[in-house]
Legacy VTK file of the C-alpha trace (Angstrom):
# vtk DataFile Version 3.0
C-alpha trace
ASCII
DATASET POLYDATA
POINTS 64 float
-188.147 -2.704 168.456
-189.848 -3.296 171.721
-192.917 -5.033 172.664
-194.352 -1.918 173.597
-193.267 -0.102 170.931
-195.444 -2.816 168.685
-198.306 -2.497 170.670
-198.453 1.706 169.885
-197.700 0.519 166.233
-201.223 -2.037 166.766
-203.114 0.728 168.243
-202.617 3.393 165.697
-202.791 0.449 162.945
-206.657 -0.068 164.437
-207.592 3.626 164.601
-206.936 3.935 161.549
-208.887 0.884 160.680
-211.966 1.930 162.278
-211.755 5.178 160.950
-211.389 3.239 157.566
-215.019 1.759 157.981
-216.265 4.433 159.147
-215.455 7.916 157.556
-212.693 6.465 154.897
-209.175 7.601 155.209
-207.135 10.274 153.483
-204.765 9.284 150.982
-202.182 10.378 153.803
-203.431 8.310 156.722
-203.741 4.951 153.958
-200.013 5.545 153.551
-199.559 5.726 156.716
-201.674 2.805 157.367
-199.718 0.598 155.059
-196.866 1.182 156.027
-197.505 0.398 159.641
-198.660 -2.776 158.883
-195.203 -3.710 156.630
-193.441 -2.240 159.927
-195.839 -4.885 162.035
-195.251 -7.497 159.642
-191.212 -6.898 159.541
-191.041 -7.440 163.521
-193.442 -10.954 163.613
-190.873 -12.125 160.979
-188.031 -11.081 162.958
-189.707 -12.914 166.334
-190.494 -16.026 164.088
-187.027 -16.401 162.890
-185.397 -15.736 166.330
-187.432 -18.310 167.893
-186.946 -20.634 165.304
-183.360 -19.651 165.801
-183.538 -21.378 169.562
-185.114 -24.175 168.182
-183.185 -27.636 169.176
-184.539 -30.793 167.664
-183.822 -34.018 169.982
-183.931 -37.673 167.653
-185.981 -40.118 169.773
-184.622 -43.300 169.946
-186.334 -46.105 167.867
-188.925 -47.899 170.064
-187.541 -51.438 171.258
LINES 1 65
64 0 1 2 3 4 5 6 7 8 9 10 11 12 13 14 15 16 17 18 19 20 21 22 23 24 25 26 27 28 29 30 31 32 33 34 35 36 37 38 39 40 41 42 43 44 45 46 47 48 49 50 51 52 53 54 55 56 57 58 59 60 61 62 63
């Protein structure tokens, strides 16, 4: 998935938040709502482990 691909996926995510506080969702849209946000949550765990991936750790030497 692409970054802006995410950010539609974080802009319908917040409509539907407002709309949340302010009218109250259909059963539909809460649905919806969830399962947007495990979609979100799926790609930050995806960017966390490929960066963590890339990740070298260097050993100082011990301090003379």
């Amino acid at each position: 998935m692409s970054t802006s691909a995410i950010q539609i996926f974080i802009e319908r995510i917040n409509e539907l938040s407002r709309k949340k506080r302010t009218v109250g969702l259909e059963e539909w849209e809460a649905a919806e709502q969830e399962a947007l946000r495990q979609e979100y949550l799926t790609f930050i765990r995806e960017q966390v482990k490929e960066t963590l991936s890339n990740v070298q750790v260097e050993e100082d030497s011990p301090l003379q």
